[in-house]
C-alpha positions as CSV (number, residue, x, y, z in Angstrom):
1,X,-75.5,176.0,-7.0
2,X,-72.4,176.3,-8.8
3,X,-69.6,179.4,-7.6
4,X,-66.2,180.4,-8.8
5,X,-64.1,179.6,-6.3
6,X,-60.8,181.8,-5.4
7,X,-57.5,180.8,-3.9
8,X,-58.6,181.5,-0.1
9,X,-60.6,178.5,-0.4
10,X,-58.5,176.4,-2.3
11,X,-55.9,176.8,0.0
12,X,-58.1,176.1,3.1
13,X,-59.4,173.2,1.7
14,X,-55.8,171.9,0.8
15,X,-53.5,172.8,2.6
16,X,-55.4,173.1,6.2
17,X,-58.6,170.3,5.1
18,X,-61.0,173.2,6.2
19,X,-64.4,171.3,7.2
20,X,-66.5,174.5,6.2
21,X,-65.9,174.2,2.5
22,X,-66.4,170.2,2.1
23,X,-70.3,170.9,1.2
24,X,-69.4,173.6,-1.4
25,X,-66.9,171.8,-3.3
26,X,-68.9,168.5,-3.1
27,X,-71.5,170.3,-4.7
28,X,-69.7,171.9,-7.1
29,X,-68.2,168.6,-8.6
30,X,-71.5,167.7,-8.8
31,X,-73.4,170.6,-10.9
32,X,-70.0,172.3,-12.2
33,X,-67.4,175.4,-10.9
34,X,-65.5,178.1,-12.4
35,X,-62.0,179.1,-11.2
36,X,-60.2,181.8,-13.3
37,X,-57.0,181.2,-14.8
38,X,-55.2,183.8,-12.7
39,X,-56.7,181.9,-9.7
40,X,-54.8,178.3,-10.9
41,X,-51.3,180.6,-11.4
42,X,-51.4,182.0,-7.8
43,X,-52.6,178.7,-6.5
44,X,-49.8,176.6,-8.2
45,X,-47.1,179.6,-7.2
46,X,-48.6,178.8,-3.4
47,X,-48.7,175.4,-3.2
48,X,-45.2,174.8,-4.8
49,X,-43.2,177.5,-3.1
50,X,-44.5,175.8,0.1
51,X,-44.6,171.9,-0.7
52,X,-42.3,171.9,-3.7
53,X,-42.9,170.6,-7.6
54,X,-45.0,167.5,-7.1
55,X,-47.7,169.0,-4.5
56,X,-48.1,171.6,-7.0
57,X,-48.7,169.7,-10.0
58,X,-50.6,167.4,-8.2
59,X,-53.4,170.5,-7.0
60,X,-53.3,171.8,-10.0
61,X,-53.9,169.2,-12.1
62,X,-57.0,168.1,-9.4
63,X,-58.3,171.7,-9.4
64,X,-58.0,171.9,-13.2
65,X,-59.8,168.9,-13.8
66,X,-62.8,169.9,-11.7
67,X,-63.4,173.3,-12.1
68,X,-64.0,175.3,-15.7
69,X,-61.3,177.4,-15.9
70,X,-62.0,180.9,-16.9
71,X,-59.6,183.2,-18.8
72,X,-59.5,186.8,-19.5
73,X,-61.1,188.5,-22.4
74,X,-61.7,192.2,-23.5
75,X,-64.6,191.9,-21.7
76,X,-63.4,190.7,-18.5
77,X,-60.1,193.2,-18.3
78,X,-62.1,196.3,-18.8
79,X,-64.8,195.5,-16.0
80,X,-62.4,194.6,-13.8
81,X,-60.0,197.5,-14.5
82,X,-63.6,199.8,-14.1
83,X,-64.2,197.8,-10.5
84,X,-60.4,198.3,-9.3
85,X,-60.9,202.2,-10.2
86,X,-64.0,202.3,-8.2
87,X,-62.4,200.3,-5.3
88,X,-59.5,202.7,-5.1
89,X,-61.8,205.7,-4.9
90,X,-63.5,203.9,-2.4
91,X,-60.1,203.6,-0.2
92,X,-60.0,199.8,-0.6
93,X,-57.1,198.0,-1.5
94,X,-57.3,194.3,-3.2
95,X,-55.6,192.3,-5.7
96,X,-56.0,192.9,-9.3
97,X,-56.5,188.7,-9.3
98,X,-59.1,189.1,-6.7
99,X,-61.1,191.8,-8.4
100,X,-60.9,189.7,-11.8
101,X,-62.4,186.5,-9.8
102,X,-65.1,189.1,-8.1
103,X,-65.7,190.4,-11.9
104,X,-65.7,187.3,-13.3
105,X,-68.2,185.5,-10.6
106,X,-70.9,188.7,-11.3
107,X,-70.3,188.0,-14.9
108,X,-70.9,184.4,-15.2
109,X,-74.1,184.5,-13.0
110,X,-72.1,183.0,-10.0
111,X,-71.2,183.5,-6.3
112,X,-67.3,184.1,-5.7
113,X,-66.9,181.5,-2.8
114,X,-64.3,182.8,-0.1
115,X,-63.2,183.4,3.1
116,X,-61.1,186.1,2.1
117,X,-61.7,189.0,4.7
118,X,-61.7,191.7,1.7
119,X,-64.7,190.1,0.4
120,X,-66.7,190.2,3.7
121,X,-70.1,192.0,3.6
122,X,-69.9,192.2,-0.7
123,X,-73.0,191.2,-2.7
124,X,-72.8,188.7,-4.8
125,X,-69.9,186.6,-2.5
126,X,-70.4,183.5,-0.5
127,X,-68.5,184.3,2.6
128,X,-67.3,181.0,4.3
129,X,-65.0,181.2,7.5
């Protein structure tokens, strides 16, 4: 099966060598993943402001190289500005790079893969903890 993945499980997977998402990402550089572009900024931003330059350009270049990266399109900014309406109405609270991964997983016929606790209980998310 092939997900986009989001920065929660990047991060678990390399910076704390999380166990639970070993399977997924073996899979996926098997059959294929997406990550959006927004997804790469954050994770680059993370990674060097906590393990400097070389770190980052090290992940980034890994998670670049095995993941389709997805960028944003008219398409893509108007469903996710309708979703981050609806969310606020809602009372929920959530990144604007979170609800383009969310929009961009439903819209490439994808699971977002995550352990990000805003995500919990959401269709369409595989929630991995």
């Amino acid at each position: 099966m092939r997900y986009l993945i989001d920065t929660y499980a990047l991060i678990e997977w390399y910076e704390h060598g999380s166990e639970e998402y070993k399977p997924y990402l073996q899979e996926m550089q098997a059959s294929g993943g997406y990550v959006t572009q927004l997804t790469l900024l954050e994770l680059y931003y993370l990674v060097h402001s906590r393990f400097g330059m070389e770190k980052a350009e090290q992940v980034y270049e890994e998670v670049n190289d095995c993941f389709e990266a997805v960028g944003l399109d008219d398409e893509l900014i108007k469903k996710t500005g309708e979703f981050k309406s609806y969310l606020l109405k809602s009372k929920k609270r959530m990144s604007y790079i979170d609800c383009v991964n969310y929009v961009a997983a439903k819209h490439l016929g994808v699971k977002l893969l995550t352990g990000d606790d805003d995500f919990k209980g959401m269709e369409n998310v595989e929630f991995v903890k």
